[in-house]
mmCIF file of the N, C-alpha and C atoms, coordinates in Angstrom:
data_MODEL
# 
_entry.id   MODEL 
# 
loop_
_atom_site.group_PDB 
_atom_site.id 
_atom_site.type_symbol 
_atom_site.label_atom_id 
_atom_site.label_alt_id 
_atom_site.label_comp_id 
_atom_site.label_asym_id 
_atom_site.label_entity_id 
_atom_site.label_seq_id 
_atom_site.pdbx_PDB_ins_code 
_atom_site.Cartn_x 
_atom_site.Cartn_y 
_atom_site.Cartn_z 
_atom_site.occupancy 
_atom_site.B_iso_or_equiv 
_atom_site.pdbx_formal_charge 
_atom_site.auth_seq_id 
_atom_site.auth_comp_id 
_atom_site.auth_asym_id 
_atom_site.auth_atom_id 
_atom_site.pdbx_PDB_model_num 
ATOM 1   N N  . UNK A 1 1  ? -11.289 8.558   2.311   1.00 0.00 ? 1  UNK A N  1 
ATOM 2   C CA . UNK A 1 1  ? -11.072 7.930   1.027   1.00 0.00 ? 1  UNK A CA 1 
ATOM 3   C C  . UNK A 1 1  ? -11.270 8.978   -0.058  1.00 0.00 ? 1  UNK A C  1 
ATOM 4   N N  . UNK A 1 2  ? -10.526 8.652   -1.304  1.00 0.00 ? 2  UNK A N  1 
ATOM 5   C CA . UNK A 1 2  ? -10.510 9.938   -2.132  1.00 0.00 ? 2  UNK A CA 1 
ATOM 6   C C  . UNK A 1 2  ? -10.716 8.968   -3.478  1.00 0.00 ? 2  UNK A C  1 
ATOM 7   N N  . UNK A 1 3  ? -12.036 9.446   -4.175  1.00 0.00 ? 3  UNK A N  1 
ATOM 8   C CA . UNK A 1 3  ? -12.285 8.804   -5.456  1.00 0.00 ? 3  UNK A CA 1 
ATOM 9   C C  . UNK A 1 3  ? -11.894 9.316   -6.759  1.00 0.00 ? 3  UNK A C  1 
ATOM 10  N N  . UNK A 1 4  ? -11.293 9.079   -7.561  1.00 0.00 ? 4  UNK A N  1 
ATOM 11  C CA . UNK A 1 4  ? -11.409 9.688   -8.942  1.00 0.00 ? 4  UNK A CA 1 
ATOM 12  C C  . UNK A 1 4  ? -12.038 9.573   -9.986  1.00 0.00 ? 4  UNK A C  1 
ATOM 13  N N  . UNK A 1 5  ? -12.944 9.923   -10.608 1.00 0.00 ? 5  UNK A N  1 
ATOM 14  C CA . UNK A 1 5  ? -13.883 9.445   -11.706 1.00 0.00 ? 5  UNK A CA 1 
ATOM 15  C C  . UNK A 1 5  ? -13.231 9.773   -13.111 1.00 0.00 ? 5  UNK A C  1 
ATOM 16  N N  . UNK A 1 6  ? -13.417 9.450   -13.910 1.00 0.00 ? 6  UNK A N  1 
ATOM 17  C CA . UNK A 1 6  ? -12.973 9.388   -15.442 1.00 0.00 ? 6  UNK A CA 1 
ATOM 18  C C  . UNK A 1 6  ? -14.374 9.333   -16.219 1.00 0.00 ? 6  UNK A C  1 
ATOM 19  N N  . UNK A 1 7  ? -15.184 9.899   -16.842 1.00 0.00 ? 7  UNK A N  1 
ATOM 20  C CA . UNK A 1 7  ? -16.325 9.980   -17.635 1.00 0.00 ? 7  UNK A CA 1 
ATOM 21  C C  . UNK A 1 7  ? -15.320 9.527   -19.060 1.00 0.00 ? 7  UNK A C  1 
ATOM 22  N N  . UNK A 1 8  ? -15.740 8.525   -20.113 1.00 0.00 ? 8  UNK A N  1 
ATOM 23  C CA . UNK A 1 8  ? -15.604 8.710   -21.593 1.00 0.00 ? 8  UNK A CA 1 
ATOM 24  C C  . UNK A 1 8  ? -16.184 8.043   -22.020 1.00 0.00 ? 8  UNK A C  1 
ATOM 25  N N  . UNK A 1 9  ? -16.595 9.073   -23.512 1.00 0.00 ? 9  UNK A N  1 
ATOM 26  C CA . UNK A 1 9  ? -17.719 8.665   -24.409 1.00 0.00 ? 9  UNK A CA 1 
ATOM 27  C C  . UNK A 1 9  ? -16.620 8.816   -25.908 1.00 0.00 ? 9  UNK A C  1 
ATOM 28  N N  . UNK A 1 10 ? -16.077 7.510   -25.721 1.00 0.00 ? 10 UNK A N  1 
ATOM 29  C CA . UNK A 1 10 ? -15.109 7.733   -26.650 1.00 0.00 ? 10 UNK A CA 1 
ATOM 30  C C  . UNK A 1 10 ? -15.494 6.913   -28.333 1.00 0.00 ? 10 UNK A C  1 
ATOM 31  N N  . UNK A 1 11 ? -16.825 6.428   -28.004 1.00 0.00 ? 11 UNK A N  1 
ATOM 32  C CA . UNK A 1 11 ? -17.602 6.217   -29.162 1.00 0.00 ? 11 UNK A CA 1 
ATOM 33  C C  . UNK A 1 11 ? -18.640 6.265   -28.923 1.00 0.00 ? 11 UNK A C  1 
ATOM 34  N N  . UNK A 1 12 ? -19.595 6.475   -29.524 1.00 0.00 ? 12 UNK A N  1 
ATOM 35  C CA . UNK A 1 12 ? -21.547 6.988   -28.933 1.00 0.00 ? 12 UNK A CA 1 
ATOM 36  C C  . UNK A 1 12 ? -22.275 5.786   -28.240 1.00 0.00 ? 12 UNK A C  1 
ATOM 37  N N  . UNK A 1 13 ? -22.076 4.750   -28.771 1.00 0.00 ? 13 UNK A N  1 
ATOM 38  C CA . UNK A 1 13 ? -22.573 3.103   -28.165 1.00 0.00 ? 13 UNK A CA 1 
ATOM 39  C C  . UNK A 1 13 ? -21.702 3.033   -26.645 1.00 0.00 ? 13 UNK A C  1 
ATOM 40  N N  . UNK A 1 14 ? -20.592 3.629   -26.322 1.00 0.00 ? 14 UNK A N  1 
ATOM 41  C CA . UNK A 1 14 ? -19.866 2.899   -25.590 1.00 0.00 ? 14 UNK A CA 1 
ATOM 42  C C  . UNK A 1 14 ? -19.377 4.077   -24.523 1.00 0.00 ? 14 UNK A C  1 
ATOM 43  N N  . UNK A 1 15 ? -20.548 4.639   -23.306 1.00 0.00 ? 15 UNK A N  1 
ATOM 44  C CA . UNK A 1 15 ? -20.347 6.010   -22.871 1.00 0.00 ? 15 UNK A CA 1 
ATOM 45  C C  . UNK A 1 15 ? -19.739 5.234   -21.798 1.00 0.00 ? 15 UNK A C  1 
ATOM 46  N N  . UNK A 1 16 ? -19.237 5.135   -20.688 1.00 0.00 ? 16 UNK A N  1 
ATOM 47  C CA . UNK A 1 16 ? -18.916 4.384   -19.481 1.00 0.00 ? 16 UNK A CA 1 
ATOM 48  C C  . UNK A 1 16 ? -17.759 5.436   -18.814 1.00 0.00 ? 16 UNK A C  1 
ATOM 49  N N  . UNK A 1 17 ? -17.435 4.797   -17.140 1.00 0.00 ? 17 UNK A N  1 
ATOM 50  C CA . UNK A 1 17 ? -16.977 5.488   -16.638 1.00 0.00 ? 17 UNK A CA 1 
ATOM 51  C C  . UNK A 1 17 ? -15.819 4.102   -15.865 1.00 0.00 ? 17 UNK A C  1 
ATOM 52  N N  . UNK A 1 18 ? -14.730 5.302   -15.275 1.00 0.00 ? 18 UNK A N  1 
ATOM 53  C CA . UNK A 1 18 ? -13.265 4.276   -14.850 1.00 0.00 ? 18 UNK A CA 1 
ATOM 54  C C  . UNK A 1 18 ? -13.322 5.217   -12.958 1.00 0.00 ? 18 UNK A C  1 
ATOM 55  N N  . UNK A 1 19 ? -13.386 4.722   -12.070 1.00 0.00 ? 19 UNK A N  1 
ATOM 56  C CA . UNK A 1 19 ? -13.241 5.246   -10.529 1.00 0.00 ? 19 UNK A CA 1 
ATOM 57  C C  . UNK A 1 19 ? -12.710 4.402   -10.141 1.00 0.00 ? 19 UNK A C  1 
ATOM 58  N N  . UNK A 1 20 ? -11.336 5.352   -9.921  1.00 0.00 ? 20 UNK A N  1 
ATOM 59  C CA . UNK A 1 20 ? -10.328 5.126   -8.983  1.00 0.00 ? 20 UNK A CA 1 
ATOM 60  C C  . UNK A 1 20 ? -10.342 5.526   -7.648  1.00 0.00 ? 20 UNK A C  1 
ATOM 61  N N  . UNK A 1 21 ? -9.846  3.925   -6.611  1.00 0.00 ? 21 UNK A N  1 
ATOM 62  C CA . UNK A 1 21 ? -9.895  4.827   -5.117  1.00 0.00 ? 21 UNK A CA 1 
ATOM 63  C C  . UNK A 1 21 ? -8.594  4.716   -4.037  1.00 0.00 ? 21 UNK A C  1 
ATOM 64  N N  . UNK A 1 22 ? -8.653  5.415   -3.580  1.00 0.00 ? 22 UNK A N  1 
ATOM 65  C CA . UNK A 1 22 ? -7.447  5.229   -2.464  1.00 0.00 ? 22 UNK A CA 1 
ATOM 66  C C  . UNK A 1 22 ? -7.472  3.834   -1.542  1.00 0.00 ? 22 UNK A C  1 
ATOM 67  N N  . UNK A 1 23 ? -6.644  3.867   -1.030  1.00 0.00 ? 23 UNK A N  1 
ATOM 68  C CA . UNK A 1 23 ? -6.263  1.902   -0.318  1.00 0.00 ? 23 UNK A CA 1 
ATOM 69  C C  . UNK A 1 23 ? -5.848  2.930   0.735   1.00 0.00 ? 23 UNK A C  1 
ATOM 70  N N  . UNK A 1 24 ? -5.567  3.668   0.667   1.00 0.00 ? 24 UNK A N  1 
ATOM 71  C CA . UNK A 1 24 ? -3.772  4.896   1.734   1.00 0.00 ? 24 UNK A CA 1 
ATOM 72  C C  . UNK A 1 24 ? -4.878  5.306   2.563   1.00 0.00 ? 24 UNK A C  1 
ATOM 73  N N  . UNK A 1 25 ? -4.584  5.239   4.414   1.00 0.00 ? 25 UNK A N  1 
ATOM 74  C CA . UNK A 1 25 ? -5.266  6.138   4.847   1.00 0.00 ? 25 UNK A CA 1 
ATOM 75  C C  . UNK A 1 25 ? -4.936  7.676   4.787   1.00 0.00 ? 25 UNK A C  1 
ATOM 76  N N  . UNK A 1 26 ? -5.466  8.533   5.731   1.00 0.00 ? 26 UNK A N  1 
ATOM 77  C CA . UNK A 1 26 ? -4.957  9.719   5.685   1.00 0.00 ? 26 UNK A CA 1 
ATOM 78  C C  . UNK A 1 26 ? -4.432  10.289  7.554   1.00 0.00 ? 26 UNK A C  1 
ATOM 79  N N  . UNK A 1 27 ? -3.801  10.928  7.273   1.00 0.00 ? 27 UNK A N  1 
ATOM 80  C CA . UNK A 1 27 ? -3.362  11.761  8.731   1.00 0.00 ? 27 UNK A CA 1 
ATOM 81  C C  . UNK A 1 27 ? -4.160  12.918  9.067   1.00 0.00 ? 27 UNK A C  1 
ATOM 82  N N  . UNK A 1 28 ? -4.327  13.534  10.501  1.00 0.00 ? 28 UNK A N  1 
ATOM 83  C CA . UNK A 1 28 ? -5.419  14.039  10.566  1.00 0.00 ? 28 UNK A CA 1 
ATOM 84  C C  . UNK A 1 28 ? -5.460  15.541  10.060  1.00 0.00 ? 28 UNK A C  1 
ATOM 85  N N  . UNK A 1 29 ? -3.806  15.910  9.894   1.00 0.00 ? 29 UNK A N  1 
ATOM 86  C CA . UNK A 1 29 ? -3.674  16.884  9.118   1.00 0.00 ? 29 UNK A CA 1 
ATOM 87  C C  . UNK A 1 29 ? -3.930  16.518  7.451   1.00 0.00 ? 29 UNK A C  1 
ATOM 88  N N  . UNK A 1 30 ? -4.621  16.008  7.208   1.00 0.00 ? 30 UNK A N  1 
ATOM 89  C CA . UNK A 1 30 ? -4.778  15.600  5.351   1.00 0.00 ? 30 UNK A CA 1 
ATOM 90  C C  . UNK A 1 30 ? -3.851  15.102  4.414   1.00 0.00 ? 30 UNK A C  1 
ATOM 91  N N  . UNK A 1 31 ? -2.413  14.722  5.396   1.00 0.00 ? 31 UNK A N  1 
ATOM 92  C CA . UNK A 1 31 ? -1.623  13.891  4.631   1.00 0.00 ? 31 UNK A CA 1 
ATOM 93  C C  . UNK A 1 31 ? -1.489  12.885  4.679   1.00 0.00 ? 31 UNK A C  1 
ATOM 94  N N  . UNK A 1 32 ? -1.268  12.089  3.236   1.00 0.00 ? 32 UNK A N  1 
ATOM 95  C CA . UNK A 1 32 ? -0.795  10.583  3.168   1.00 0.00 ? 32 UNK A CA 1 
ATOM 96  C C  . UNK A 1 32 ? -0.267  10.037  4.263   1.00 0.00 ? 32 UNK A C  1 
ATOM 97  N N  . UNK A 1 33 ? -1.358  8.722   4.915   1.00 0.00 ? 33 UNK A N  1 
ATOM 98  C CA . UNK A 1 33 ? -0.493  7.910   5.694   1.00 0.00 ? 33 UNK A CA 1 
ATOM 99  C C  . UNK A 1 33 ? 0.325   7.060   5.136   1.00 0.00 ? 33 UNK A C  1 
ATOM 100 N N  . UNK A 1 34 ? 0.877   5.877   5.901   1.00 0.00 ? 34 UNK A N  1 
ATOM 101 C CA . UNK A 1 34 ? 1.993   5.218   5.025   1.00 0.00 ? 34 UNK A CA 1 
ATOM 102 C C  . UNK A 1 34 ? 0.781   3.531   4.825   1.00 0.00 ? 34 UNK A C  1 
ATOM 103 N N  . UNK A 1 35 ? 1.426   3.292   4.219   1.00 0.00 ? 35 UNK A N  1 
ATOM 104 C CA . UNK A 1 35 ? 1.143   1.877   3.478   1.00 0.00 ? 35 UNK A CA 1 
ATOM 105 C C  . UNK A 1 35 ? 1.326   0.910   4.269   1.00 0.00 ? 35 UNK A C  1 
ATOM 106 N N  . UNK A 1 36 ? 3.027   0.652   4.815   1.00 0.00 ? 36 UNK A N  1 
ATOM 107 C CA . UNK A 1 36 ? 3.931   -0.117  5.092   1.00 0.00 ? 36 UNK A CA 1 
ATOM 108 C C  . UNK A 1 36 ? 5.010   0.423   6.181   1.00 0.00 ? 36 UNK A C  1 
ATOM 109 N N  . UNK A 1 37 ? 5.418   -0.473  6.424   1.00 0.00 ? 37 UNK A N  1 
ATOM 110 C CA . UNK A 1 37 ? 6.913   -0.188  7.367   1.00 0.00 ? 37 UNK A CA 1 
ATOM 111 C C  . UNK A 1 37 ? 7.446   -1.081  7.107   1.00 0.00 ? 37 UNK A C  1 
ATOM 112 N N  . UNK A 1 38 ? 8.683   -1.051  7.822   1.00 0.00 ? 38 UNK A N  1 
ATOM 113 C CA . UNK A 1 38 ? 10.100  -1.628  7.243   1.00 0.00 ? 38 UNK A CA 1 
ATOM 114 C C  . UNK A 1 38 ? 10.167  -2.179  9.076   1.00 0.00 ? 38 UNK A C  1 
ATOM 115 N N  . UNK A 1 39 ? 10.049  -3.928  8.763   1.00 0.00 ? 39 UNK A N  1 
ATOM 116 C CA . UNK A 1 39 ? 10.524  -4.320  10.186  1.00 0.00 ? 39 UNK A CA 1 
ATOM 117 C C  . UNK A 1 39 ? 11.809  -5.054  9.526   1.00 0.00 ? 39 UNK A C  1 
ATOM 118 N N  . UNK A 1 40 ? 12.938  -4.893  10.268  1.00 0.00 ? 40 UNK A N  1 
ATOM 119 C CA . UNK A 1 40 ? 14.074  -5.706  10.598  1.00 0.00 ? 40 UNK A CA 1 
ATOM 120 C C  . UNK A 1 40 ? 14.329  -7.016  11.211  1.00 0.00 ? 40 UNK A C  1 
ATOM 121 N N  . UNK A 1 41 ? 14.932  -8.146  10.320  1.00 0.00 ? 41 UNK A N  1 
ATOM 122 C CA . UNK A 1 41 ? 15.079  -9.511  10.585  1.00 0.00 ? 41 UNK A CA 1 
ATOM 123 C C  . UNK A 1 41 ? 16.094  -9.159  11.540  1.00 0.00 ? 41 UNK A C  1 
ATOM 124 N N  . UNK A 1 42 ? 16.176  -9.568  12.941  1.00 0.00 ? 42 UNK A N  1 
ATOM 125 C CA . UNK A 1 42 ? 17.290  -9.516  14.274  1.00 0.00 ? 42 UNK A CA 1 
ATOM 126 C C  . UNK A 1 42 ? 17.860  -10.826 14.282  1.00 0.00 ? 42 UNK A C  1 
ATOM 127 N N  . UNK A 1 43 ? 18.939  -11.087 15.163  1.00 0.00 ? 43 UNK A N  1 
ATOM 128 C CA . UNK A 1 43 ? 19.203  -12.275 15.585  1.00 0.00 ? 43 UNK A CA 1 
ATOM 129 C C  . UNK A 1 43 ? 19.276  -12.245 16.933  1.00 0.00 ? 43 UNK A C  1 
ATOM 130 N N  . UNK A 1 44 ? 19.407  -13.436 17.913  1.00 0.00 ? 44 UNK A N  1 
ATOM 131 C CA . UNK A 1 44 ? 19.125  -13.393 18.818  1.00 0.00 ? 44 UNK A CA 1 
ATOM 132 C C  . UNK A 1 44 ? 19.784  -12.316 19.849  1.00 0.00 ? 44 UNK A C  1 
ATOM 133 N N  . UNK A 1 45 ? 20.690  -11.608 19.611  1.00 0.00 ? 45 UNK A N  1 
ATOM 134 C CA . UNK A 1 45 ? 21.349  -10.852 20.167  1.00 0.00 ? 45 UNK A CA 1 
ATOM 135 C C  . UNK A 1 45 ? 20.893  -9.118  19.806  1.00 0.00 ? 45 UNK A C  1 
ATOM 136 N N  . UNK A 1 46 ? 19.560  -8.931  18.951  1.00 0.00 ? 46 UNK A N  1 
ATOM 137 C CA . UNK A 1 46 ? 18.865  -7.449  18.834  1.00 0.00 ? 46 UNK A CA 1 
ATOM 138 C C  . UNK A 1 46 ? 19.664  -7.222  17.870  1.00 0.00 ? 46 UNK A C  1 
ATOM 139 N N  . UNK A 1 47 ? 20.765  -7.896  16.881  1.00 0.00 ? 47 UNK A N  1 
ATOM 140 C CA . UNK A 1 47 ? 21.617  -7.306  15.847  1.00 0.00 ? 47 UNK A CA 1 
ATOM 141 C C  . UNK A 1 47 ? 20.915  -7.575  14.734  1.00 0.00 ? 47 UNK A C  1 
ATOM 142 N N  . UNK A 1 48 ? 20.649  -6.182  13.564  1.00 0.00 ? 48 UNK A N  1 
ATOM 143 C CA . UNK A 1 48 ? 20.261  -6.614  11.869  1.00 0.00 ? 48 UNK A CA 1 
ATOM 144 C C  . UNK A 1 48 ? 21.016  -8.071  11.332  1.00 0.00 ? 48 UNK A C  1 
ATOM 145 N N  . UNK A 1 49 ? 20.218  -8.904  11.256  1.00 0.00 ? 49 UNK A N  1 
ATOM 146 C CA . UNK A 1 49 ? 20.804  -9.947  9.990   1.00 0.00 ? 49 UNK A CA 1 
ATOM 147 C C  . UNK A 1 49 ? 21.001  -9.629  8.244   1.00 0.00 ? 49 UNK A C  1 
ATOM 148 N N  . UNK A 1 50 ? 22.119  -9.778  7.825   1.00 0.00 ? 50 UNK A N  1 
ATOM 149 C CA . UNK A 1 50 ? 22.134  -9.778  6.530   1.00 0.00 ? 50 UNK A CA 1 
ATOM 150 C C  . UNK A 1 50 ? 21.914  -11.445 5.934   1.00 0.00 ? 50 UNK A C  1 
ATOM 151 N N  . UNK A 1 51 ? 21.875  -10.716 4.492   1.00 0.00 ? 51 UNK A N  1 
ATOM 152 C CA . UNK A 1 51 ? 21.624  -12.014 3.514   1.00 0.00 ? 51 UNK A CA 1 
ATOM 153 C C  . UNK A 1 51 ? 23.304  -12.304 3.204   1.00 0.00 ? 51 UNK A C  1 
ATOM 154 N N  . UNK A 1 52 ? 23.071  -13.735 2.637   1.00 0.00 ? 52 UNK A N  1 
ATOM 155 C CA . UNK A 1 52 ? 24.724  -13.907 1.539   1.00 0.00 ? 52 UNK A CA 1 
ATOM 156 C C  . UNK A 1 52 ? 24.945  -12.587 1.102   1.00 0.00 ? 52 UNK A C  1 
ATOM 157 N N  . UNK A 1 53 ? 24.563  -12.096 0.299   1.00 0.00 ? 53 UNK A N  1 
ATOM 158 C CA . UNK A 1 53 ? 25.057  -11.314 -0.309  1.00 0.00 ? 53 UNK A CA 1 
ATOM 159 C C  . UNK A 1 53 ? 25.424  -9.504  0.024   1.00 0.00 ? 53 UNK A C  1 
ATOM 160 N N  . UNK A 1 54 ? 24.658  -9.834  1.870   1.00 0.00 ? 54 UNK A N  1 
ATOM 161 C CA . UNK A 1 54 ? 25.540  -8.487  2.331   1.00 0.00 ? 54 UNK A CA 1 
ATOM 162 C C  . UNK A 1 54 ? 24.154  -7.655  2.999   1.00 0.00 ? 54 UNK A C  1 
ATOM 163 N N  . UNK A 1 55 ? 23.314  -7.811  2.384   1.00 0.00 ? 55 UNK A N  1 
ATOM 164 C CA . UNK A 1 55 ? 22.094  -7.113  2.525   1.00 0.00 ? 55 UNK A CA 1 
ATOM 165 C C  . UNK A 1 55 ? 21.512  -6.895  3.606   1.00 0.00 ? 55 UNK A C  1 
ATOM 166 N N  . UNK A 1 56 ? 20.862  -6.104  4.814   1.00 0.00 ? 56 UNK A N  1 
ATOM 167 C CA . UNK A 1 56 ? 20.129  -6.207  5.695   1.00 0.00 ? 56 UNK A CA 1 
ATOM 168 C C  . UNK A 1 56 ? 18.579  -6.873  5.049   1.00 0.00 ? 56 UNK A C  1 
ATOM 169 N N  . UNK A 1 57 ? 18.429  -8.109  6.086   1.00 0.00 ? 57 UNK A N  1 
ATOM 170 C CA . UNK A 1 57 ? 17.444  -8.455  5.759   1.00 0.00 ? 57 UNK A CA 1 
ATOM 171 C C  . UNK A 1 57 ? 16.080  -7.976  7.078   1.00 0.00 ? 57 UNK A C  1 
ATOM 172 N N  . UNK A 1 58 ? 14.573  -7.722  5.730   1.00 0.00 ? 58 UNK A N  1 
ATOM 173 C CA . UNK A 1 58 ? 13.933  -7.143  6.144   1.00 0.00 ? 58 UNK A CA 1 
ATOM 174 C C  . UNK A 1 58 ? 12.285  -7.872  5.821   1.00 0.00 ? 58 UNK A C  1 
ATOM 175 N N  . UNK A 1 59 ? 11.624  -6.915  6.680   1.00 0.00 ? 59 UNK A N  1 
ATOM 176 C CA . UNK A 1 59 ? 9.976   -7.771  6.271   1.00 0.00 ? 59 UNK A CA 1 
ATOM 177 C C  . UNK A 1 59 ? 9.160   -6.328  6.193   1.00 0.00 ? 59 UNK A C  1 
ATOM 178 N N  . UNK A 1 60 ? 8.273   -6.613  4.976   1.00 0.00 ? 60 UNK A N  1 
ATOM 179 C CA . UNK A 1 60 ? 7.236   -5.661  5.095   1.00 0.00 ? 60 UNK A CA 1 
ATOM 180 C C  . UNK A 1 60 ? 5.999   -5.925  5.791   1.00 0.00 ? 60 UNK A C  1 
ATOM 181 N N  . UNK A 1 61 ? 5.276   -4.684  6.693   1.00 0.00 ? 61 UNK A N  1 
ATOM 182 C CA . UNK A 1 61 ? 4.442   -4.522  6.922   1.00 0.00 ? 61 UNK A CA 1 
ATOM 183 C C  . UNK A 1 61 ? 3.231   -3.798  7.303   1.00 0.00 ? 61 UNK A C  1 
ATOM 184 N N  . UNK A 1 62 ? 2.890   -4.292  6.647   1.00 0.00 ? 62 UNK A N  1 
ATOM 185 C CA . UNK A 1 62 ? 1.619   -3.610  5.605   1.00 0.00 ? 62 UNK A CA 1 
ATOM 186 C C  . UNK A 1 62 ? 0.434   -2.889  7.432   1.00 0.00 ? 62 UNK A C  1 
ATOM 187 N N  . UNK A 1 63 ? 0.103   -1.955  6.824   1.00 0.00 ? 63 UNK A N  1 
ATOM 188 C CA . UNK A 1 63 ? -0.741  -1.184  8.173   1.00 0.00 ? 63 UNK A CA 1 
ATOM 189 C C  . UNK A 1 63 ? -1.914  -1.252  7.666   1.00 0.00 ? 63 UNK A C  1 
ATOM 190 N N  . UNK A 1 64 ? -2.172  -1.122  5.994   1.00 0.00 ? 64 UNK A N  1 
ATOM 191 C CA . UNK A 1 64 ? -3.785  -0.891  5.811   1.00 0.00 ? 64 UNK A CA 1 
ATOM 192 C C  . UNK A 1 64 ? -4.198  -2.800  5.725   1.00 0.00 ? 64 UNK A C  1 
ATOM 193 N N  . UNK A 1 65 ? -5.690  -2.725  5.743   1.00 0.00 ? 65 UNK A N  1 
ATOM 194 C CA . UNK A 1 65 ? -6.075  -4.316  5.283   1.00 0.00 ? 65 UNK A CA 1 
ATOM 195 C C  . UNK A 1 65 ? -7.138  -4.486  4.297   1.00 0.00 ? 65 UNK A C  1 
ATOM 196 N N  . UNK A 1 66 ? -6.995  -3.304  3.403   1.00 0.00 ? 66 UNK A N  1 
ATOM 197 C CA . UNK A 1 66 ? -8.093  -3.955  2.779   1.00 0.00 ? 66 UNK A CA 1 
ATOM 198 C C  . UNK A 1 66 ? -8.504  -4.620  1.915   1.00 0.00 ? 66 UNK A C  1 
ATOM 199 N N  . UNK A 1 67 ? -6.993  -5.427  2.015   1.00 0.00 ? 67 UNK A N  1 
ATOM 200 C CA . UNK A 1 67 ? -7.654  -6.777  0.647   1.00 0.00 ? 67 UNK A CA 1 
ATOM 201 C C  . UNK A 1 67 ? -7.103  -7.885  1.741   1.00 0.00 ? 67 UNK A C  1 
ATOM 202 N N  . UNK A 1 68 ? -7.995  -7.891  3.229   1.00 0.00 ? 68 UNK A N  1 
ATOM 203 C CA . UNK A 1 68 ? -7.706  -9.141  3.644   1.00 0.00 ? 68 UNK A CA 1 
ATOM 204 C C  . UNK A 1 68 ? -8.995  -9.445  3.755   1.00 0.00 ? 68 UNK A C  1 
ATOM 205 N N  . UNK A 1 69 ? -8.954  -11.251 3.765   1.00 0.00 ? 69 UNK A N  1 
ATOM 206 C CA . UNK A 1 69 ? -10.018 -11.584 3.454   1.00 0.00 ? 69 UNK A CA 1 
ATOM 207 C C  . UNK A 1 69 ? -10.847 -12.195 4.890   1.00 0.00 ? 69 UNK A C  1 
ATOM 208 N N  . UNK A 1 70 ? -12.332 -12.025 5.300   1.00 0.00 ? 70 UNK A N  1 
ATOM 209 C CA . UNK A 1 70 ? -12.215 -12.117 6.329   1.00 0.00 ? 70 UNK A CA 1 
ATOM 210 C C  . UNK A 1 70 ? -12.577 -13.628 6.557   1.00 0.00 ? 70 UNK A C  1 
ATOM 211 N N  . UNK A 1 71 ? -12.316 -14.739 7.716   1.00 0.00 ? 71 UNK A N  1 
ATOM 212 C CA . UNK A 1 71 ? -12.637 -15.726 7.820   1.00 0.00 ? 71 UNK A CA 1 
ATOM 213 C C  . UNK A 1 71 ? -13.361 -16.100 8.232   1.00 0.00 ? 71 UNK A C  1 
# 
């Protein structure tokens, strides 16, 4: 995980700080893993389905979890 901090004291009463963090895992070489993938709506025959309007239709899915909630 990779944090970013922001320090500002952008009036004397009001010093506070903003940390930002990564959701993204990482690869073991230190690059960005992915978020998501791209699964494909099939029909019964293993063929892409399109929409009306022509489109391959698709579903995202998501690899990280960390805004699931646990039950």
């Amino acid at each position: 995980m990779v944090a970013d901090v922001a320090i500002h004291r952008d009036h004397p009463d009001n010093p506070h700080a903003h940390v930002m963090l990564t959701n993204r895992p990482f690869n073991p070489d230190g690059t960005w893993g992915q978020k998501t993938k791209t699964e494909y709506i099939l029909d019964s025959h293993g063929n892409k389905t399109k929409t009306p309007a022509g489109n391959v239709r698709n579903r995202k899915i998501w690899l990280v979890d960390w805004d699931k909630k646990k039950k």
